[in-house]
N, C-alpha and C positions, 0 to 999 in steps of 0.2 A: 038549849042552855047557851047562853053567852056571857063571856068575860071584856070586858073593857070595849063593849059594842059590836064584838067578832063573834063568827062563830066558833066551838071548840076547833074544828078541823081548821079555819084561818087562824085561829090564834097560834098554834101549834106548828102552823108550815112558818111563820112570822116569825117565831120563836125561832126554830131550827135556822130560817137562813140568815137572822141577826148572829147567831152560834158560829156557824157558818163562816161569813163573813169575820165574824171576832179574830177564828182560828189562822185564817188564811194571811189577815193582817198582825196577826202575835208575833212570826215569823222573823219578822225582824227584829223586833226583840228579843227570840232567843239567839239568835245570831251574835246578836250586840253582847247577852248575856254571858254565853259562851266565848268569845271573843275577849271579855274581862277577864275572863276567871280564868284562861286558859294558860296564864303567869304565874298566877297563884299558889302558892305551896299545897301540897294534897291535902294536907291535915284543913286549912279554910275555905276550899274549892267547893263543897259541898252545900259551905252557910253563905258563901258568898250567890251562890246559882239561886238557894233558895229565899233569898233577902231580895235578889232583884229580880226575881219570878214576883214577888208579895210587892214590891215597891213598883213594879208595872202594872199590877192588876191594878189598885189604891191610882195610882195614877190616870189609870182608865178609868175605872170610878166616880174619880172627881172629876173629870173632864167631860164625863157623858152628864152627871149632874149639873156641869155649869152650862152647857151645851142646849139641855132641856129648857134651862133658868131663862139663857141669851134668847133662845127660837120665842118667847112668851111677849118679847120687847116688840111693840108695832113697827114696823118700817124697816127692821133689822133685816130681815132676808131682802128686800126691796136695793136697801144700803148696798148689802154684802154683794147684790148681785149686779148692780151699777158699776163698782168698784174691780170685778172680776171680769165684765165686758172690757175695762179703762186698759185691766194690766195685761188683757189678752191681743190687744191691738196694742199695746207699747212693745209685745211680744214679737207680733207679728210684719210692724212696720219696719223698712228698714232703717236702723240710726248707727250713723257714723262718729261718734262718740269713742268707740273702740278701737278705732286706731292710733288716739292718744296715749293708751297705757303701754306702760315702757317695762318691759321685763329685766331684774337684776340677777 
């Protein structure tokens, strides 16, 4: 039997280390969450953790939907990855530009 071209046993390791991966990157969001809420009166502490737990998921959400939507556009990854060669050597060369900024 197969699901979306896999076999069950690939579909399932695919499954598990997208999970995976999900959990490992949530991390900072609960940090950031915690880190709100940690001023908060006790009595709103609770709706406040669980409103931005539900507003990061939703957030995830639509960002893996539009994500899906962007990858569909031809040339898109082609773009993205010309542009990430450009910022990796503006990275890496040296520019003396920084010597100008003046600290108050």
């Amino acid at each position: 039997m197969e699901i979306m071209g896999l076999s069950i046993a690939q579909f399932f390791t695919a499954l598990f280390s997208i999970v995976m991966i999900d959990l490992v990157l949530a991390g900072d969001n609960a940090i950031v969450i915690g880190l709100a809420c940690c001023n908060l009166p006790k009595s709103v502490q609770l709706k406040g953790i669980i409103l931005g737990t539900m507003g990061a998921m939703i957030i995830r959400i639509l960002a893996t939907i539009a994500v899906v939507w962007l990858l569909q556009i031809k040339g898109l990854m082609l773009g993205g990855g010309i542009l990430l060669i450009f910022i990796a050597y503006k990275l890496l060369t040296k520019q003396d530009d920084h010597n100008n900024v003046k600290c108050q």
